[in-house]
RODO-2510 file (C-alpha; in nm, 4 decimals, decimal comma):
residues 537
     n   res          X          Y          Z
     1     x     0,0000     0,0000     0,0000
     2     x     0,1131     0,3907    -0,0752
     3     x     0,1097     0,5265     0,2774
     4     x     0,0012     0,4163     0,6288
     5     x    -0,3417     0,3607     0,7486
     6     x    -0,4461     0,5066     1,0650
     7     x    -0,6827     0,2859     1,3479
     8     x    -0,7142     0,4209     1,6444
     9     x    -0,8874     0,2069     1,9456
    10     x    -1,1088     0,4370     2,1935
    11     x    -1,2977     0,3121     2,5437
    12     x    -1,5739     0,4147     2,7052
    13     x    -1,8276     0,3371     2,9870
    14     x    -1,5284     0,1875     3,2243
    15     x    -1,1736     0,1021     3,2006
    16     x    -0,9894    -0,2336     3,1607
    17     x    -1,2187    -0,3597     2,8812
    18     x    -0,9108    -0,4488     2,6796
    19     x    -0,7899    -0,2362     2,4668
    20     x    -0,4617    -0,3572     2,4493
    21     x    -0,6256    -0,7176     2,3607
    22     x    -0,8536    -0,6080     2,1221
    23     x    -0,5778    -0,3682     1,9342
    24     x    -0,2844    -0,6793     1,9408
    25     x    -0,5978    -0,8908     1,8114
    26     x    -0,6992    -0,7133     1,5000
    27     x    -0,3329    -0,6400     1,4029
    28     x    -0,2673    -0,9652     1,4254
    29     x    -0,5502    -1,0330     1,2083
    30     x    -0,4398    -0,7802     0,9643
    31     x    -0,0972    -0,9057     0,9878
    32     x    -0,1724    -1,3082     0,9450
    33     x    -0,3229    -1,1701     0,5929
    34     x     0,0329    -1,0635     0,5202
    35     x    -0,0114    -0,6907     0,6340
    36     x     0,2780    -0,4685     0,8228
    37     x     0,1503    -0,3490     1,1621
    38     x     0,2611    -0,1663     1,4312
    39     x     0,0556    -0,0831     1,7819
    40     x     0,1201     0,2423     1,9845
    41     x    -0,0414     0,3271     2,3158
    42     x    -0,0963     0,7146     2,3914
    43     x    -0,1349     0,7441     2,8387
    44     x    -0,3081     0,9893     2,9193
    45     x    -0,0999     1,0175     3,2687
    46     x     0,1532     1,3206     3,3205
    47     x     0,4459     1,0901     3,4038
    48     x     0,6824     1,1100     3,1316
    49     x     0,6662     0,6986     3,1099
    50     x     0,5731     0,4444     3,3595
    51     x     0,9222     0,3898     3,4772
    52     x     0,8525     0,5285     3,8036
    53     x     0,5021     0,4098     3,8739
    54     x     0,4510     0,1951     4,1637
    55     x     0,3537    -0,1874     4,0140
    56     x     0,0597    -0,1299     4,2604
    57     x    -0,0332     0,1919     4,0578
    58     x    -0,0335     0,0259     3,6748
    59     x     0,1001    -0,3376     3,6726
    60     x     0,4387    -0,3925     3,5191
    61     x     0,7042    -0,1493     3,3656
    62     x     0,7649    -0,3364     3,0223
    63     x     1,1065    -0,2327     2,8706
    64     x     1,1318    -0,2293     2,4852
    65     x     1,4954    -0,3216     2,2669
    66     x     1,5691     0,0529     2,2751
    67     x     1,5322     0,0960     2,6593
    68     x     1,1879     0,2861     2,6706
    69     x     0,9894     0,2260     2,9964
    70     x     0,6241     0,1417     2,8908
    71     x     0,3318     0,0780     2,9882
    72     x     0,2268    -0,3425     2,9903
    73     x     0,0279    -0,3099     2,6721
    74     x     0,3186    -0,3099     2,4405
    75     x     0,3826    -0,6356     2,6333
    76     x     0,0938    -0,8073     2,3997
    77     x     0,1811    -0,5699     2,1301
    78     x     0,4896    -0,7954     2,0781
    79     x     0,3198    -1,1140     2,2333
    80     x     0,0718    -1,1047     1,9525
    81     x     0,2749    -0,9537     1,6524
    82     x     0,5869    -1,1323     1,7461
    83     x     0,7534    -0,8145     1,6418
    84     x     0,9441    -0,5537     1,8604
    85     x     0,7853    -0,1944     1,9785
    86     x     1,0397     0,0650     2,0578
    87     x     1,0145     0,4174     2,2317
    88     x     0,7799     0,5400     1,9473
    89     x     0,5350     0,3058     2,0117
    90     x     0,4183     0,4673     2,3679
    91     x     0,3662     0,8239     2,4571
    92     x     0,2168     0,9809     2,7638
    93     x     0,0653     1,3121     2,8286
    94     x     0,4217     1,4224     3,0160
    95     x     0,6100     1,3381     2,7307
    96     x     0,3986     1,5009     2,4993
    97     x     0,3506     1,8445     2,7591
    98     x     0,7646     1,8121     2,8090
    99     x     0,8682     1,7985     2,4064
   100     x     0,6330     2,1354     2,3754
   101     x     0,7810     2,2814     2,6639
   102     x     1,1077     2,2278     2,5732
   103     x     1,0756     2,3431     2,2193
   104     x     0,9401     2,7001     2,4170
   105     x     1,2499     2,7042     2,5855
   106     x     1,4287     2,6666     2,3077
   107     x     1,2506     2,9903     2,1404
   108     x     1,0860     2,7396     1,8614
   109     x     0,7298     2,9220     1,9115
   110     x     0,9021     3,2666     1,9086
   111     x     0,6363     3,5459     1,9338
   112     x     0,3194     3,2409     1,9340
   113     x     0,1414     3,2094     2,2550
   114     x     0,1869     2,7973     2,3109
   115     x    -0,1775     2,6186     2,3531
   116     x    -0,3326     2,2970     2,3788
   117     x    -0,5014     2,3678     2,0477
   118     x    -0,3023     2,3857     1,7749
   119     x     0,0482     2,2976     1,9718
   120     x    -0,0398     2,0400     2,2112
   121     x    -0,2928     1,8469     1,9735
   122     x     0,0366     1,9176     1,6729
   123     x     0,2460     1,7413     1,8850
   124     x     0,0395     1,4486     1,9670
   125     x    -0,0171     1,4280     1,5870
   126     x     0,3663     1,4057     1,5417
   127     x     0,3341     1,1477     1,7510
   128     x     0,1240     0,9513     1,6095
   129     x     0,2191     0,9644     1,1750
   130     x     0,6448     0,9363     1,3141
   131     x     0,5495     0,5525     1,2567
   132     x     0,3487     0,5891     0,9812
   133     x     0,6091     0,7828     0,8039
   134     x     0,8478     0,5236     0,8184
   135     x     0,7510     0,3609     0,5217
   136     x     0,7761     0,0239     0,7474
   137     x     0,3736    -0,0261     0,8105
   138     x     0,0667    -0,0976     0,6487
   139     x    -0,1203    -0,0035     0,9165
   140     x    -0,0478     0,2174     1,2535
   141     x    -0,3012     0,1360     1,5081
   142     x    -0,3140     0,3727     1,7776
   143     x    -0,4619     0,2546     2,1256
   144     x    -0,5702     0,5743     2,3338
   145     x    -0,5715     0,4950     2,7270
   146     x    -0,8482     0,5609     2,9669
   147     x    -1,1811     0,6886     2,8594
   148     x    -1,3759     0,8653     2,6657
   149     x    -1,4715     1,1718     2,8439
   150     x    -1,1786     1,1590     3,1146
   151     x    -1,0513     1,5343     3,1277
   152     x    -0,6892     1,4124     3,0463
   153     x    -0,7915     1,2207     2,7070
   154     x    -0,9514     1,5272     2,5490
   155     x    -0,6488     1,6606     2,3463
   156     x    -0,5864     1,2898     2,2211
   157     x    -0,9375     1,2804     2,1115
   158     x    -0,8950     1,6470     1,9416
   159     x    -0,5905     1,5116     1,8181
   160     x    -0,7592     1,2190     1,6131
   161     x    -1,0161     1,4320     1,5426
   162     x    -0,7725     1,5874     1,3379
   163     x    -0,6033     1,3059     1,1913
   164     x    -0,9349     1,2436     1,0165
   165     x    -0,9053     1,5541     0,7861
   166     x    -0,5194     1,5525     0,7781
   167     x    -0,4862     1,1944     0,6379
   168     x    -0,8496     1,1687     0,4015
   169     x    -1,1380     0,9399     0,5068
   170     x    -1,0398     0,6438     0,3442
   171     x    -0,6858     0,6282     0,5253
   172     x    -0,8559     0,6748     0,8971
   173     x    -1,0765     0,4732     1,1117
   174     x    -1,2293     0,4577     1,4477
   175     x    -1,3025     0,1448     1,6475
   176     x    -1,5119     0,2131     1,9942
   177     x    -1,4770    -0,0519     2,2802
   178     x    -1,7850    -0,0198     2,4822
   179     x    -1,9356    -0,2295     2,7706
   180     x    -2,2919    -0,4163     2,7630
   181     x    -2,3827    -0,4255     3,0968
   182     x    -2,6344    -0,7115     3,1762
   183     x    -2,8654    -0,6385     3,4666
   184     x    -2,9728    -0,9723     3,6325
   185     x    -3,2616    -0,8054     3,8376
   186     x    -3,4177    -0,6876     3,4989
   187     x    -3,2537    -0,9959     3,3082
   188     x    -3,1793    -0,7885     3,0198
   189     x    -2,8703    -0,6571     2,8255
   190     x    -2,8506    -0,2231     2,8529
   191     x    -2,7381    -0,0411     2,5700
   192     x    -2,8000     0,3199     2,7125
   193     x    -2,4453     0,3580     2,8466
   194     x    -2,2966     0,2542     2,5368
   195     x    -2,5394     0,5158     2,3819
   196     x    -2,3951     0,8162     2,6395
   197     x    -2,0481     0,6928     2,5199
   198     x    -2,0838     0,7293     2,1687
   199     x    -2,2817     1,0271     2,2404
   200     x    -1,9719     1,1971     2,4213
   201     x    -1,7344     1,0864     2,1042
   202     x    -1,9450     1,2336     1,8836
   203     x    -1,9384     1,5815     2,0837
   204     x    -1,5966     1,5692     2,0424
   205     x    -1,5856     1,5611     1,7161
   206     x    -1,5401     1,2104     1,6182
   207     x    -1,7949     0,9346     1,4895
   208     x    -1,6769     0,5985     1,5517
   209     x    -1,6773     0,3402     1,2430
   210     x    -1,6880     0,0023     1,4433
   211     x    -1,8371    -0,1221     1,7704
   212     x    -1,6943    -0,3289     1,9724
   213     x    -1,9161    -0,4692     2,2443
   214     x    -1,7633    -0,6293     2,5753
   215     x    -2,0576    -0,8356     2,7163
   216     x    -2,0814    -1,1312     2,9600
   217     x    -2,3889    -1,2668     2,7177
   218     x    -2,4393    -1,2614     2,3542
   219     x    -2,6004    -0,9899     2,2225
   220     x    -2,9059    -1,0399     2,0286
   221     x    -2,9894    -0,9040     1,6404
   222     x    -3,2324    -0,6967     1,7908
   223     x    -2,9489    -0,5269     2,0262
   224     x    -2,7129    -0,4828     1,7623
   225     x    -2,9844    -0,2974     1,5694
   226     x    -3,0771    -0,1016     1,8116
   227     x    -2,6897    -0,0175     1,9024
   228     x    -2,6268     0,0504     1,5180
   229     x    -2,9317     0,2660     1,5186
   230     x    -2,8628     0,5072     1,8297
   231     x    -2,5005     0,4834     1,7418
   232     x    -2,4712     0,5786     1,3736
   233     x    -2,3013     0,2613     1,3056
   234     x    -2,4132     0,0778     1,0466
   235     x    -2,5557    -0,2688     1,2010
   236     x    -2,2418    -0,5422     1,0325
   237     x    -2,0189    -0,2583     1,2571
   238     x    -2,1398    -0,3713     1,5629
   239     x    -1,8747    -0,6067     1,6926
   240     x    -1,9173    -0,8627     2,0017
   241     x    -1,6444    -0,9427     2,2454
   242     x    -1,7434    -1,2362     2,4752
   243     x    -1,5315    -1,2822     2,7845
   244     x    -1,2874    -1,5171     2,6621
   245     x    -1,0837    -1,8230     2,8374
   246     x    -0,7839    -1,6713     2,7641
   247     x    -0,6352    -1,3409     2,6243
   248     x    -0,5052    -1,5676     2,3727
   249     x    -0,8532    -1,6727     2,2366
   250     x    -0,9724    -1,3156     2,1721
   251     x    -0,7682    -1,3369     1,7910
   252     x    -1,0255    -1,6724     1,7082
   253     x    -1,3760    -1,4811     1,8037
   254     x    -1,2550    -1,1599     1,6276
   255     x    -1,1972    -1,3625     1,3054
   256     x    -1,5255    -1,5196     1,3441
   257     x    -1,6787    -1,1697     1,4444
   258     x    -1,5203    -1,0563     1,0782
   259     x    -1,3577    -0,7096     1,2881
   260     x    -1,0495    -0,7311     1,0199
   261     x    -1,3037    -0,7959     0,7401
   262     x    -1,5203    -0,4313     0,8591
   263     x    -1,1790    -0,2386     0,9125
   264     x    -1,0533    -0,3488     0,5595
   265     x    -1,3941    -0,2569     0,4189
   266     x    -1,4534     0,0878     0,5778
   267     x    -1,1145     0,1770     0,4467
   268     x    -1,1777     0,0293     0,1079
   269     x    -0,9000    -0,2206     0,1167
   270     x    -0,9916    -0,5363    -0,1254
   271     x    -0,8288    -0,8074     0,0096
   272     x    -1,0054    -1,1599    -0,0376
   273     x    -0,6827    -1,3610     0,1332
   274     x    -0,7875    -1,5653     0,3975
   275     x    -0,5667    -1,5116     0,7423
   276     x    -0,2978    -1,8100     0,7979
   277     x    -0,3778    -1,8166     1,1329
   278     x    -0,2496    -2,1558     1,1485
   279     x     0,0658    -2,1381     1,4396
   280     x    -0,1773    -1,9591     1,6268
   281     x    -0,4002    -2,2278     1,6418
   282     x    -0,1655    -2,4721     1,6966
   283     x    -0,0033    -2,3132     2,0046
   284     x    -0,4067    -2,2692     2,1105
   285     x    -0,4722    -2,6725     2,0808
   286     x    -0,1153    -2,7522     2,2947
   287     x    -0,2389    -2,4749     2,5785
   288     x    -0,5730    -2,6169     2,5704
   289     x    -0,5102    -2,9670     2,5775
   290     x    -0,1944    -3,0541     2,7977
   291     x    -0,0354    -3,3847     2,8512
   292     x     0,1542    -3,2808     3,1692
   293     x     0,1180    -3,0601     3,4784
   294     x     0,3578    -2,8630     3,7346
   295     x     0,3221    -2,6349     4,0067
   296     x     0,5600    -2,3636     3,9879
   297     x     0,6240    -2,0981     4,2757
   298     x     0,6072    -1,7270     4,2111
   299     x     0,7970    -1,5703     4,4581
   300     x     0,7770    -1,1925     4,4713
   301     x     0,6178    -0,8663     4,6975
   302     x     0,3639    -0,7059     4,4559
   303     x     0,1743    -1,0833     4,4297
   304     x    -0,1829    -0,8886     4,5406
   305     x    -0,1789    -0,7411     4,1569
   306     x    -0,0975    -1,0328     3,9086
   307     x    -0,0285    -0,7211     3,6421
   308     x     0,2830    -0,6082     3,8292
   309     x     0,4426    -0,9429     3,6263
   310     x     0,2663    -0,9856     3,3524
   311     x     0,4992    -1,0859     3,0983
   312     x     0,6478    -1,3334     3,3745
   313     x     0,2956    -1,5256     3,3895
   314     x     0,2820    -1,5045     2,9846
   315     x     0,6031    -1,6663     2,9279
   316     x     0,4820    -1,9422     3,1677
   317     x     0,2095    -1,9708     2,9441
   318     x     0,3773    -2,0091     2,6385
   319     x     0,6264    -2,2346     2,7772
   320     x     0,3255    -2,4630     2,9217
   321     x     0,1948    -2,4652     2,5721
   322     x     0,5243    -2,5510     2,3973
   323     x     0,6140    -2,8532     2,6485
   324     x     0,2041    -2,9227     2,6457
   325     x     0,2146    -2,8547     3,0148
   326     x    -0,0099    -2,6892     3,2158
   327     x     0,1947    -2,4432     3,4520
   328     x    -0,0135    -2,3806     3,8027
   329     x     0,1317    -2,0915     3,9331
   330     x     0,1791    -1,9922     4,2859
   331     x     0,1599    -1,6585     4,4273
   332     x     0,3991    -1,6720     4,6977
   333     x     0,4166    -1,3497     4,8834
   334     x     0,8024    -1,3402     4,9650
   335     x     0,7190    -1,1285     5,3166
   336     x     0,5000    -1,4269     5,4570
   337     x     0,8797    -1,7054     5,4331
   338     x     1,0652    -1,7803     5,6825
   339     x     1,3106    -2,0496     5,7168
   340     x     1,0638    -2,1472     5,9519
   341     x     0,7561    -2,2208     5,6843
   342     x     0,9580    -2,2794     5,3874
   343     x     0,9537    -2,6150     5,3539
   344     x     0,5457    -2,5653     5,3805
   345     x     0,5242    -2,2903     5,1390
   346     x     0,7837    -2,4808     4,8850
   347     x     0,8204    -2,8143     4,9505
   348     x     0,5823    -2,9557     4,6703
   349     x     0,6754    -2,7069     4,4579
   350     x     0,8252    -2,8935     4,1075
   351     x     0,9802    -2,5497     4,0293
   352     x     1,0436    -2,1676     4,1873
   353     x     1,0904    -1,8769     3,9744
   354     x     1,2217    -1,5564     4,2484
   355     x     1,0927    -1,2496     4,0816
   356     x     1,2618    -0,8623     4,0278
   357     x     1,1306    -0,5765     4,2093
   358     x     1,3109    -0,2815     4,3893
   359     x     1,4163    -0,2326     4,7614
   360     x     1,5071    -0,4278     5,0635
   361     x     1,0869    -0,4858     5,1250
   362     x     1,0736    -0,8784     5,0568
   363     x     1,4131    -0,9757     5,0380
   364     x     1,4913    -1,1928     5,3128
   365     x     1,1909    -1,3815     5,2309
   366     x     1,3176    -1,4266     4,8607
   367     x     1,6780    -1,5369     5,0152
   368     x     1,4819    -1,7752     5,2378
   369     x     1,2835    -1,9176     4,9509
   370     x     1,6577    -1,9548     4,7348
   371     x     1,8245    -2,1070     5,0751
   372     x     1,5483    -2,4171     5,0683
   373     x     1,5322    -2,4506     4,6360
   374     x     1,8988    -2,4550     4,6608
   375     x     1,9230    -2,7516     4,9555
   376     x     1,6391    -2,9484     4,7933
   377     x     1,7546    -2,9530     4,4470
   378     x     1,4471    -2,8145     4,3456
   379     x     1,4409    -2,6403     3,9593
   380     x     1,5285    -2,2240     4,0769
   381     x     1,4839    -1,9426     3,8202
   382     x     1,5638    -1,6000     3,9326
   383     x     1,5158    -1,2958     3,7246
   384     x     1,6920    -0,9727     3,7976
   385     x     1,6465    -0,9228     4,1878
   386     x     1,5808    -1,2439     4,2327
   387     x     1,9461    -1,3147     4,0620
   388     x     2,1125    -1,0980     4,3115
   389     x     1,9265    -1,3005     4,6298
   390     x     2,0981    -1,5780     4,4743
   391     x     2,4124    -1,4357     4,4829
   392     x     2,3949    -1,2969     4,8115
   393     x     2,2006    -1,6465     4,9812
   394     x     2,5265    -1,8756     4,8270
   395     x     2,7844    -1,5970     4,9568
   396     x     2,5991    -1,6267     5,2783
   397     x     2,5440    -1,9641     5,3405
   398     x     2,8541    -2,1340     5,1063
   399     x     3,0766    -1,8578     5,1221
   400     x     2,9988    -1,8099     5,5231
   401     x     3,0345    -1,4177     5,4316
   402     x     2,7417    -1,4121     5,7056
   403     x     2,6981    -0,9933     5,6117
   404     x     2,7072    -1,0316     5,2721
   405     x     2,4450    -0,8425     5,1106
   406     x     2,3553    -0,6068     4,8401
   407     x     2,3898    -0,1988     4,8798
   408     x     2,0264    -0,1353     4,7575
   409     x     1,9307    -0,3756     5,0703
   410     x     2,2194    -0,2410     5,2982
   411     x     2,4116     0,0684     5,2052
   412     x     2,6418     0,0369     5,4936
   413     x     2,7339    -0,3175     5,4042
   414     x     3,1125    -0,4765     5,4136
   415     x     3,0367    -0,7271     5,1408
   416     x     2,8725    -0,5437     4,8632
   417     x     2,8406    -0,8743     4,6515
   418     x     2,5455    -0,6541     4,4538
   419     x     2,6746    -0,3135     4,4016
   420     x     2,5580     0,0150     4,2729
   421     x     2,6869     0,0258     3,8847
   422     x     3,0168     0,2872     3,8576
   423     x     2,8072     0,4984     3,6699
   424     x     2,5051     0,5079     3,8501
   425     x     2,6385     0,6411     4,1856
   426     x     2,6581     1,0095     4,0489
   427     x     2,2843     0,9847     3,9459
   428     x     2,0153     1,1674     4,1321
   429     x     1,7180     1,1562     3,8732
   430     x     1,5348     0,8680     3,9299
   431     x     1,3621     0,8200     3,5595
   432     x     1,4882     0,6793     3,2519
   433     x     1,8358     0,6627     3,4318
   434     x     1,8391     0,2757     3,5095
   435     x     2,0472     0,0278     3,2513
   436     x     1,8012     0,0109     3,0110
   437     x     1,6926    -0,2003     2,7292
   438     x     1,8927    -0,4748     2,5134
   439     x     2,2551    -0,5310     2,5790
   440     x     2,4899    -0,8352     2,4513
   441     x     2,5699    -1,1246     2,6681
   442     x     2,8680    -1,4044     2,5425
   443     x     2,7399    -1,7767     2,7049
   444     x     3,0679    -1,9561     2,8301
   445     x     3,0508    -2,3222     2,6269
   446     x     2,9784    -2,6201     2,8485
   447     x     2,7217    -2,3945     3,0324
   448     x     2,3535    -2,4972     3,1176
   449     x     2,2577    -2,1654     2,9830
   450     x     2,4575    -2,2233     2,6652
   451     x     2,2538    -2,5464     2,5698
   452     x     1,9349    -2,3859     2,6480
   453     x     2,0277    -2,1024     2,4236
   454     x     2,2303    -2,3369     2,1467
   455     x     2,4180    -2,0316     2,0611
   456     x     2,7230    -1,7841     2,2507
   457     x     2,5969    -1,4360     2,1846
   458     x     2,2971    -1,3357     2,2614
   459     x     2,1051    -1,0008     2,3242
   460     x     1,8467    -0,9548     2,6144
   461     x     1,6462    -0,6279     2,7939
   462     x     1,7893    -0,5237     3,1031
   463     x     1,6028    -0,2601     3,3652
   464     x     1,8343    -0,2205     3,6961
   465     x     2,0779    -0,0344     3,8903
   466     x     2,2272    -0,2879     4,0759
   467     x     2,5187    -0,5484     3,9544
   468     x     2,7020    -0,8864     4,0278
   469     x     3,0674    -0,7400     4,2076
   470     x     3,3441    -0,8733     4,0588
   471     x     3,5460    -0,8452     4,3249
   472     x     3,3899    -1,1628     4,5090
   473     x     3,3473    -1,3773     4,1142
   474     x     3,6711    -1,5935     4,1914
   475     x     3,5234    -1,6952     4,5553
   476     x     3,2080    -1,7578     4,4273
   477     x     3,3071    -1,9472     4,1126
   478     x     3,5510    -2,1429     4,3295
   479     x     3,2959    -2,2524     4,5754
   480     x     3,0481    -2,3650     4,2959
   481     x     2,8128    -2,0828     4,1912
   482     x     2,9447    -2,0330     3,7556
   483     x     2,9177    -1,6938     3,5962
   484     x     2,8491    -1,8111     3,2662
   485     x     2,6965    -1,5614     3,1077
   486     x     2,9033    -1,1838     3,0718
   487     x     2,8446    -0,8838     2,9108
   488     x     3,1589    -0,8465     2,6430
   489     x     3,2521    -0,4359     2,6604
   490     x     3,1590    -0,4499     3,0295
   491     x     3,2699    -0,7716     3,1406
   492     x     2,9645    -0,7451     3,4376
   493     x     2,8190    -1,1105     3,5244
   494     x     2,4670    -1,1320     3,3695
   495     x     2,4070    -1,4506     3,4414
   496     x     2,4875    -1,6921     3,7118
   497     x     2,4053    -2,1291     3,7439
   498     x     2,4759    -2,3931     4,0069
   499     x     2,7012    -2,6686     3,8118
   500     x     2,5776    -2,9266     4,1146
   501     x     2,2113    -2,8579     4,0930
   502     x     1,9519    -2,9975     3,8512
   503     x     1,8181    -2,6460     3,7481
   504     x     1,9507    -2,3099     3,9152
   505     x     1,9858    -2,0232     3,6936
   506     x     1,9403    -1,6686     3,7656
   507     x     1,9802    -1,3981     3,5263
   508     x     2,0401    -1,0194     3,5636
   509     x     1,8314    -0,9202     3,2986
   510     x     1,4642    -1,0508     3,2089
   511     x     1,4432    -1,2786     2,9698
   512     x     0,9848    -1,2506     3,0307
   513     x     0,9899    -0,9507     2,8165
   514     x     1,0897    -1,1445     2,4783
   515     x     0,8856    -1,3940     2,5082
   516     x     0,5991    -1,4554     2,2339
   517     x     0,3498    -1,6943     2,1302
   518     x     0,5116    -1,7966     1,8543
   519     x     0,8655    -1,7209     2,0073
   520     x     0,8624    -1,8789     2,3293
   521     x     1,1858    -1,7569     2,5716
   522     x     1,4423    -2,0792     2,5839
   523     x     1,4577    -2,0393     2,9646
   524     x     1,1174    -2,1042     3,0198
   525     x     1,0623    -2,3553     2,8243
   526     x     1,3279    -2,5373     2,9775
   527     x     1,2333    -2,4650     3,3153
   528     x     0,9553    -2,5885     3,2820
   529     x     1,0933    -2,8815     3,1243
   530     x     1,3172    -2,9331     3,4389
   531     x     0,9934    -2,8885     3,6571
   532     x     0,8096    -3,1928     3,4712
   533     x     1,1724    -3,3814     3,5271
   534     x     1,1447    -3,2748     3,9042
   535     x     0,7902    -3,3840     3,9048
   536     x     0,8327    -3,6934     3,7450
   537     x     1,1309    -3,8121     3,9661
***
């Protein structure tokens, strides 16, 4: 195709309808009919990303190749399209209100006075076409967060408004995701605050193309005509969106909903090829139909929200589905272990993953948990954090370095075997400062983590302060505990493995946020092949 086409994904009624979902879904729809898509997510928050957002606040920080801090939507952006996002693909309110800003400063509005309308909305609109303009996609489909009518969405919504007129009609479209509320005391499906939705869209400026109608029930012909009619949609627009079994279904009843086929119409796209949706299915058969089953320990602080490791519990899934195993994860909060209750808490555990996370809150419950995997041979996996806990339980318990610890936990300590980075102990702004995003890592040969990987180099996404100190890696190496992965112009350990153990690895950086559906990460899926080795034993 000549140039770009522009989707953009709007909510109303409530939040957490599934944007994100329903955005990955159709492009990977368009894309399974050979189509080049990308997926951006505009925040409507004033941080200038999510990187310092509490996990409790909005779920995980998910770091792209280029070391942007996002928000956990690109996170099934990539899941789905099996393609990377980047810092372009996620822009928030304080980014856009700090470029504009900036540019003042700089005297680029010389003699203008700067407003929301045209300089804020201009900027958003940058934005938004910078991927278009690439020449690299088919289609740009642009998720805006929150709702429609939240005060802090209104200049994205002028903004597409915009777009409309800027790019012609036949190169823009808007899909609404709406709620159906079903009231069980009147035992009927409500439309009305669908209707007020639409109706506050439309005030703005903006007449949606497509429907898309969360609902616990099916929605009758003579809803969707009544929806199309109050709407101004025409009825074959009116979409439904069951609850699904899994996030992973919601491609399948989109197809069969024909949402691709209505977006390729309305934009007056011809395209009769039927989507090879084929992999997809087959990874949906081996998830739904498993031959084996572990239980696998999550050990980490933030375990009340699920969200705060979302791309952890996703790569669990598409490991399960690659080894045909289903993975029962437990939420383990790492404050409630002691070396008291471990054995309780872990014992028939066929596998313990120790998750990452940020100050001393949780720690000696995570070293606890490590202690008792480590003694009972049972499969470990640590992930950032949950690699340096490793470090520091063997130095303590191995090593008999009984105050060895990590300076993040215990500034004052005498064996920093986790230090502050060199060039990190100068840095007083606490966003966008961490190491960030992909770096290289050279697998020593003979290594566990070199046979799960079948390959020396590698590149994975990193988001930390904190490193492995050299100083103690001849100690520890001597007294068991390999570094056997290292970064090559750094030489810092990124990853470290237990030679007499069936299964301990723990990495520095996080190997969750590569995984994909049709890329499952190698670590994973061995993991949990270890775990059905464990279980079978």
């Amino acid at each position: 195709m000549a140039s770009a086409k522009y989707i953009f994904v709007t909510g109303g009624v409530t939040s957490s309808l599934g944007k994100g979902i329903i955005s990955a879904s159709l492009g990977k729809l368009l894309q399974a009919r050979g189509y080049n898509v990308t997926i951006q997510k505009f925040d409507p928050y004033i941080n200038i990303d999510p990187g310092t957002l509490n996990p409790y606040e909005h779920g995980e920080c998910f770091v792209t190749d280029d070391g942007a801090e996002t928000d956990l939507d690109l996170g099934h952006y990539e899941r789905f399209l099996n393609s990377p996002t980047s810092q372009a693909n996620n822009v928030t309110t304080g980014r856009i209100y700090n470029n504009v800003i900036t540019k003042e400063r700089k005297g680029e509005y010389l003699g203008k006075t700067v407003q929301v309308v045209p300089h804020i909305t201009d900027e958003i609109k940058r934005n938004i076409y910078q991927l278009g303009e690439s020449g690299e996609f088919d289609f740009v489909i642009t998720e805006i967060g929150g709702c429609v009518g939240d005060i802090e969405s209104l200049p994205f919504i002028e903004a597409v408004r915009q777009v409309k007129w800027d790019v012609g009609i036949n190169n823009f479209l808007v899909i609404h995701l709406t709620l159906i509320p079903y009231l069980s005391a009147a035992k009927e499906l409500k439309t009305k605050p669908t209707q007020h939705s639409v109706k506050q869209l439309l005030e703005a400026g903006i007449q949606p193309d497509i429907l898309v109608c969360r609902s616990e029930r099916h929605l009758p012909q003579d809803i969707r005509k009544k929806l199309a009619l109050f709407c101004n949609v025409h009825i074959n627009s009116v979409i439904e969106a069951l609850d699904a079994e899994t996030i992973y279904d919601v491609p399948i009843l989109m197809r069969k909903e024909k949402l691709a086929e209505r977006v390729l119409s309305k934009l007056k796209i011809s395209n009769k090829e039927e989507p090879n949706l084929d992999q997809w299915k087959t990874f949906l058969g081996k998830l739904k139909n498993p031959t084996d089953e572990v239980e696998i320990g999550l050990v980490g602080k933030y375990v009340e929200l699920p969200d705060a490791y979302k791309s952890i519990v996703e790569s669990f899934i598409h490991a399960g589905a690659y080894n045909e195993c289903k993975v029962n994860l437990h939420w383990i909060s790492s404050e409630s272990i002691t070396s008291d209750n471990a054995k309780e808490l872990l014992g028939e555990l066929d596998g313990v993953l120790v998750a990452p996370g940020f100050g001393e809150r949780g720690v000696p419950g995570k070293i606890e948990a490590i202690k008792y995997v480590r003694e009972n041979n049972i499969p470990f996996f640590g992930i950032c954090l949950g690699m340096q806990c490793s470090v520091i339980e063997f130095s303590r318990n191995v090593l008999k370095i009984k105050d060895a610890s990590s300076t993040e936990i215990d500034p004052k300590t005498k064996n920093p075997v986790i230090d502050l980075m060199e060039d990190q102990k100068k840095v007083t702004d606490m966003g966008g400062t961490m190491r960030l995003g992909a770096y290289p890592c050279k697998l020593k040969k003979g290594s566990k983590v070199y046979g799960v990987y079948g390959k020396q180099n590698i590149s994975e996404r990193h988001r930390h302060r904190y490193e492995f100190n050299n100083k103690y890696l001849e100690a520890i190496e001597k007294a068991g505990m390999k570094a056997t992965g290292i970064n090559p112009e750094t030489g810092l350990v990124e990853i470290v493995e237990l030679v007499d153990h069936p299964w301990f690895i723990g990495t520095q950086y996080h190997p969750e946020l590569k995984s994909t559906v049709l890329n499952p990460h190698p670590l994973f899926v061995k993991f949990i092949e270890a775990a059905i080795v464990k279980k079978k034993s």
